[in-house]
N, C-alpha and C positions, 0 to 999 in steps of 0.2 A: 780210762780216759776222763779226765777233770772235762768240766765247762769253762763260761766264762762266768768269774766273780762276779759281783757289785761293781766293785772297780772300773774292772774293766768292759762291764757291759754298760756301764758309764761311756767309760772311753770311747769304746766302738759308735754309739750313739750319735755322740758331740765332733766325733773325726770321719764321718761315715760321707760325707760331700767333700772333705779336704782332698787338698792334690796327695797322692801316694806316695811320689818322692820327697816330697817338700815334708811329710812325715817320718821317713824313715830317717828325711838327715836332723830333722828336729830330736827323734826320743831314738838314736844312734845304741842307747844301750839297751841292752838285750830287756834287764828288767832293774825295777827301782819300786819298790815298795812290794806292796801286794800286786803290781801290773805287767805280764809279762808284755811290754811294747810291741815286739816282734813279731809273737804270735795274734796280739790284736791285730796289726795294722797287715798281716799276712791274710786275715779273716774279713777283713773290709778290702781289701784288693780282690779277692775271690768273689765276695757277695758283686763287690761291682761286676765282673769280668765275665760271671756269668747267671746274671740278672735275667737276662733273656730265655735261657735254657731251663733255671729252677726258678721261675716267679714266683713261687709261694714259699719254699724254702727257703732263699736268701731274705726274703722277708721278718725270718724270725731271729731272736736276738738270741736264742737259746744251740738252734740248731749249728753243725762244724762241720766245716772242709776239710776235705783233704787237700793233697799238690793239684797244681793245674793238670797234669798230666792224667791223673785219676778223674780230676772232671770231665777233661777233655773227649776221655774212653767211656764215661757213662753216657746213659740213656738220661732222654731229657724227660723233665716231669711230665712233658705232653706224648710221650713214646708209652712212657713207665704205666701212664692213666690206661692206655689203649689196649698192651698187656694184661691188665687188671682185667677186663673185660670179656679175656677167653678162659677167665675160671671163675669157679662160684663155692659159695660159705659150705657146701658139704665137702671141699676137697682138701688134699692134704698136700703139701709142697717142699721140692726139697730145691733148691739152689744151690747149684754146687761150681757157681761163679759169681758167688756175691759182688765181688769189688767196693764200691762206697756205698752199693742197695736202694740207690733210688727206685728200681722194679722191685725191690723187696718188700721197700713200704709200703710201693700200691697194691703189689699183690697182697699184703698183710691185711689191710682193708676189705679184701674180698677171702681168703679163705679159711677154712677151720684153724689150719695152722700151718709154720715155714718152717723149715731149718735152712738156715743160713750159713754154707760154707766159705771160708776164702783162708788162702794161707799166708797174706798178709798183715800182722799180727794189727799195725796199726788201725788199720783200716776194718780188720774186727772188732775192735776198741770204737772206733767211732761211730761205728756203724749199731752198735749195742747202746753209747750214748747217745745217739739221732731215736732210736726206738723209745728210750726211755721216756726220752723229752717229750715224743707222741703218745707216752700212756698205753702205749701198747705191752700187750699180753700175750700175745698167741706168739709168739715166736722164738727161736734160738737160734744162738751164732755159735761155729764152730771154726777154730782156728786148724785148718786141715789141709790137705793136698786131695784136689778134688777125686784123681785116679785112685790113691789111695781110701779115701772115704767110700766111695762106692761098692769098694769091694765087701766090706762088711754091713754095708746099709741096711736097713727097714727096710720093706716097701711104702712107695709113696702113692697117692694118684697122678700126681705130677712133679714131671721133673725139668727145670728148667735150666738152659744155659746158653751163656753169651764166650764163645772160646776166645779168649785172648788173640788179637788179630796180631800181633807185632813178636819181633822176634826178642833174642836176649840183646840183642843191641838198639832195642827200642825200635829199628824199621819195620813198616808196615807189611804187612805178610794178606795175602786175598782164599789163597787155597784153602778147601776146608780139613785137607792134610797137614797143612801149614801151622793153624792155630794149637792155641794151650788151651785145655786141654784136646788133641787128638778124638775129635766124640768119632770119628773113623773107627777106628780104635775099639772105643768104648762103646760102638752102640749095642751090639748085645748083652752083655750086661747090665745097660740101659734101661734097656725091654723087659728086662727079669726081674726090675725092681719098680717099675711104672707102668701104670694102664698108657698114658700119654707122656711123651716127649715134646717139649717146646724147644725148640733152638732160635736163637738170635742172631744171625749170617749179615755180613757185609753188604750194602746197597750196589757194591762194586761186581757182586759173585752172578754169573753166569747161571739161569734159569735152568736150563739140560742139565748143569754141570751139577745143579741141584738134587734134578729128579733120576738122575742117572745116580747119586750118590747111596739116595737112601731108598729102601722099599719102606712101603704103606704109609705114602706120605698122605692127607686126609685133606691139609690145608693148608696152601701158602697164604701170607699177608706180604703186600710189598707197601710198606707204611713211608708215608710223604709229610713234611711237616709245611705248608704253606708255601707245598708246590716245589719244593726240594725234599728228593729221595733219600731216607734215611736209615731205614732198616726192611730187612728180609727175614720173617718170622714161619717157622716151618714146623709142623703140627705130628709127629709121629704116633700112629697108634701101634696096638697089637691086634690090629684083624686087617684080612688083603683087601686093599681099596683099586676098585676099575678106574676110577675118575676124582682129579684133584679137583677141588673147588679152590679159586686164586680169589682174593678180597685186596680189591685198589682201596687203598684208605689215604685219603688226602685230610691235615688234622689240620681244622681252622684257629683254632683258641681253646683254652680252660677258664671255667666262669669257677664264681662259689654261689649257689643257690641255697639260702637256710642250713650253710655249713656244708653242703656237700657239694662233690666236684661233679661237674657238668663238661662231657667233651663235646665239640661242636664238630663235625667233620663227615666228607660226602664219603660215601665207598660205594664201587659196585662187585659186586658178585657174577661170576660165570665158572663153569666147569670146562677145563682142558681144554676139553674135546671138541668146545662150539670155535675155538680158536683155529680150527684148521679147518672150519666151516668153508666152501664156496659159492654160499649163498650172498657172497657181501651186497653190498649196494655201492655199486663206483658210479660215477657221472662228473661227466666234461664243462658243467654247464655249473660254472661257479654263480651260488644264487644270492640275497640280499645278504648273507650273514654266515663268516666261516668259525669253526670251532677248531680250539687245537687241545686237546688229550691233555692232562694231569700228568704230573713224570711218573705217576705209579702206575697210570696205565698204557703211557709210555714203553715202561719197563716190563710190561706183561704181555703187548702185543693181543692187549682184547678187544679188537676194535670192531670184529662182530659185534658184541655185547653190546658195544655204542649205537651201533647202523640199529641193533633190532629192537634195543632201548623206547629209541628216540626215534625211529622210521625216518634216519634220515641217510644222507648221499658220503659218499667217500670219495673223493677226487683223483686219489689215484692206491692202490696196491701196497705204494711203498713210500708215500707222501706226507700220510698219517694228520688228515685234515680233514673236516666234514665240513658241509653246508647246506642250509634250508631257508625258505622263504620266511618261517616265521623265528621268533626268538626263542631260545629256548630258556627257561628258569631254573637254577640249579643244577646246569649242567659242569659236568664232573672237569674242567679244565677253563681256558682262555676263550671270549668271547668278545667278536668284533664284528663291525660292522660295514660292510663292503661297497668301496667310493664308487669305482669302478676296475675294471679290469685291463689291464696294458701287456703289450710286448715286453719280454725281460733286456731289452737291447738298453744299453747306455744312453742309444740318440731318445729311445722312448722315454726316456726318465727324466729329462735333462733339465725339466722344471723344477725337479722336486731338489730341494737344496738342504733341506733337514728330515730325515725319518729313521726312524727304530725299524730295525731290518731282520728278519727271521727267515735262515733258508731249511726249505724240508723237499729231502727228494732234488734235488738241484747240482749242477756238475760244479758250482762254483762255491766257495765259503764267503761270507759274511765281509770279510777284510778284502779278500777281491774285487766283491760285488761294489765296495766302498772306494778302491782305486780305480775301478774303470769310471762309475758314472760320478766320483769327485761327491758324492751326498755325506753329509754331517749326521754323528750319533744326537739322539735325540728327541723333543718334538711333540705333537699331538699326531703327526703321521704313521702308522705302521702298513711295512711293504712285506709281505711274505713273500719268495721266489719258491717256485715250486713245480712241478709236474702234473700234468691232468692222466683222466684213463685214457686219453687218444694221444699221449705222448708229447703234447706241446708245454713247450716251457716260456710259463707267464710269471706275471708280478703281480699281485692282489694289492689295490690300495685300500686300506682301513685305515676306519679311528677306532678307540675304544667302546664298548656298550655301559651305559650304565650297569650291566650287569657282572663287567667284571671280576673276578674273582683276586686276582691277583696285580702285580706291579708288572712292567714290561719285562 
């Protein structure tokens, strides 16, 4: 896999703000001198498109894309960093779902060493020239069939994979029987070639559907990127575990600190088991200030974890809202500030002409709630409709707190 010349890293440079169409009908042929046009102005279409996902990547004039579609299915640099995170410089790695390897290169930064599979020939190509460009050493690509490869493997300390969620027609496929490779399938032989298994699962896939799948799981991560759910990462060892430890990871940003990467992001920590706790803490009595949960702990149903945290109140069972008189700092979701408290009835609302509506626990949705009382998307108002522990169904008027975490 070439780079980009002189030329053309000219080119990219000086056309890197133009409009994208307005280029392609300008340099219409493919190539004219030393510049392939196409493939430049295909490389600055990608760097735009996703800017946000690879910040530091699209940044470099060295570094190549693949199709949008191969971005599309990768881990983002801020997922990739997080990954990085559950291995360390004595371990050995085998990836045997490279795809384009943005978790290849963060894992390369943290461990002894990678083998890098995919049987996509180009995308081993790129992915060897993305390594080079970083100076990187420890690693190998292997152009392979992941089933295949395994069967003759090394042993690794770790083996890592993300199963192709989609089928040969490109639609989207959820079951963990569904994907490519089948790790169903494969996970004994899995086990015989690694101390630990990391898997990479859909933010879409069913929690049971998880723990019921595999034995001696050790550790779920349900990783959130700025408060949207993005991946389900699952820890397999080789010894029998009583009790999963589940890690809510909500990621705020990537800095650079003196060259090196800095991730900024809350997680909390609980075992299984406290999750079916009926110690909670419920109350009726909505107090100065409600919080609402991270989607990743949302998605994990640890809302004990929160009540014992924080020694604060739960509104209701199945509401998934807390509230306390004082503020809380760095708490792990959305934080507002409570005007007062109303009847959910249409007649009761009938002032409020603009607010951001959020229903939890509640018989009616959002679009209902907005045809009965005629109120506008919008605002500095936000209205939650929702259920207490004594079964009544209110309207909670807030604003934002300065402590916000997130957008409406």
């Amino acid at each position: 896999m070439r780079g980009l010349n002189e030329s053309e890293l000219s080119f990219v440079r000086e056309n890197f703000d133009g409009d994208i169409d307005k280029l392609f009908l300008k340099y219409h042929k493919t190539a004219v001198g030393d510049i392939d046009y196409l493939f430049c102005i295909n490389q600055i279409k990608l760097r735009k498109k996703f800017s946000d996902k690879f910040p530091f990547f699209t940044k470099r004039d060295d570094f190549l894309f693949p199709l949008s579609l191969n971005l599309e299915q990768s881990s983002s640099e801020y997922t990739a960093f997080y990954k990085s995170l559950l291995v360390d410089k004595q371990e050995t790695l085998l990836d045997l779902t490279a795809g384009f390897g943005i978790d290849d290169i963060y894992f390369s930064k943290r461990v002894k060493s990678i083998v890098c599979v995919e049987q996509n020939k180009i995308l081993v190509d790129l992915l060897m020239h993305n390594f080079n460009c970083l100076n990187s050493t420890n690693y190998c690509c292997v152009n392979a069939d992941a089933e295949d490869y395994i069967l003759t493997a090394e042993s690794f300390d770790v083996i890592y994979l993300d199963p192709a969620r989609r089928d040969e027609n490109k639609n989207k496929v959820f079951g963990i029987e569904a994907s490519q490779p089948n790790v169903l399938k494969l996970i004994d032989v899995l086990q015989s070639k690694a101390k630990r298994i990391i898997l990479k699962l859909s933010p879409m896939m069913d929690l049971k559907q998880i723990e019921n799948a595999f034995k001696n799981i050790s550790d779920i991560h349900i990783v959130s990127l700025k408060n949207e759910c993005k991946e389900i990462l699952v820890e397999i060892v080789n010894e029998e575990i009583e009790d999963i430890n589940y890690h809510c990871v909500d990621i705020k940003s990537i800095s650079l600190e003196n060259d090196k990467m800095i991730l900024d992001f809350n997680k909390i920590i609980s075992r299984k088991e406290k999750t079916n706790s009926s110690n909670n803490f419920f109350t009726s009595d909505v107090l100065k200030y409600i919080y609402e949960p991270n989607t990743s702990i949302l998605k994990s149903g640890l809302f004990y974890a929160i009540s014992e945290k924080y020694n604060i109140g739960k509104l209701h069972r199945h509401s998934h809202l807390f509230t306390s008189d004082v503020l809380i700092e760095g708490f792990e979701g959305r934080c507002f500030e409570v005007l007062e408290l109303r009847n959910a009835s249409p007649k009761a609302l009938k002032d409020i002409k603009q607010a951001n509506i959020t229903v939890r626990n509640f018989p009616q949705t959002v679009k209902e709630i907005r045809m009965k009382t005629k109120i506008k998307e919008g605002g500095k108002i936000y209205l939650f409709f929702t259920t207490l522990s004594n079964e009544d169904k209110v309207c909670v008027v807030c604003k934002k707190t300065k402590l916000m975490n997130y957008g409406c």
